[in-house]
N, C-alpha and C positions, 0 to 999 in steps of 0.2 A: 527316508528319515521317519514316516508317518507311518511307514508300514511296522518300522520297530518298537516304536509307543505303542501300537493296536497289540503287536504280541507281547511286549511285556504288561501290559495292562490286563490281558489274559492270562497270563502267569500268572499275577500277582493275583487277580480275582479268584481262579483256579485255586491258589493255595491257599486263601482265605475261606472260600468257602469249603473247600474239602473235607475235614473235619467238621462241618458244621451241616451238611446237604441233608443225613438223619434225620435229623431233631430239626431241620425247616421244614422236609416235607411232612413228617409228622403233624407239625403245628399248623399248618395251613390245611392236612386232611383233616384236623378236631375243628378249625376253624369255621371250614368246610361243613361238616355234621352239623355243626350248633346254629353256623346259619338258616341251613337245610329246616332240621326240626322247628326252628324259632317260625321261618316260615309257613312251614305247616301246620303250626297252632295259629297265626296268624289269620290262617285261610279259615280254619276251623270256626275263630271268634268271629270273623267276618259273615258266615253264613250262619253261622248262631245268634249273634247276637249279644251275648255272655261275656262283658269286659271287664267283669270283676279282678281277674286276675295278668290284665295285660302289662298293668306295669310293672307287679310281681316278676312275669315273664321276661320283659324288657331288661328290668336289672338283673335280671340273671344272667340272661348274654352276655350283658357287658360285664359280670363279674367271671364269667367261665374266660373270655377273652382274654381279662387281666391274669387270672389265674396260670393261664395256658403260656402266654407269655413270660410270666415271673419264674415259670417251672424250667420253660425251655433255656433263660438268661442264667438262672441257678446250676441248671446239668450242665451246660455247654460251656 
C-alpha cells in the first residue's frame, strides 16, 4: 500500500516539476552568484575596513533576490 503512495507521489512531484526544473535551476544558480559576490565584497569590507556602502550592498541582495524570484513566478 505504501509503496503505491511513494510512487505516485513521485509522479505527481515528477510532473510538477517538469516544466518548471529550467527556470529553478536558473534561479538558485543567480541565487547562487549574488550570494558568492555579496560575499566577496563582504570579505573585502572586512579587511578594509570601508563600510560606507554595506547596507547599500545588503539591500541590493535582497532586492536582486525579490527580483529574481518575481521574474521566475511571472515566466513560469
Amino acid at each position: 500500500m505504501y509503496n503505491w503512495l511513494k510512487i505516485g507521489a513521485f509522479i505527481v512531484a515528477d510532473r510538477f516539476l517538469d516544466p518548471r526544473l529550467k527556470g529553478l535551476l536558473v534561479l538558485v544558480a543567480f541565487w547562487l552568484m549574488v550570494k558568492s559576490l555579496h560575499g566577496e565584497y563582504r570579505s573585502s569590507v572586512a579587511l578594509s575596513g570601508y563600510t560606507q556602502f554595506l547596507v547599500t550592498a545588503a539591500l541590493s541582495k535582497i532586492g536582486l533576490y525579490v527580483l529574481a524570484f518575481a521574474a521566475y513566478v511571472l515566466t513560469v
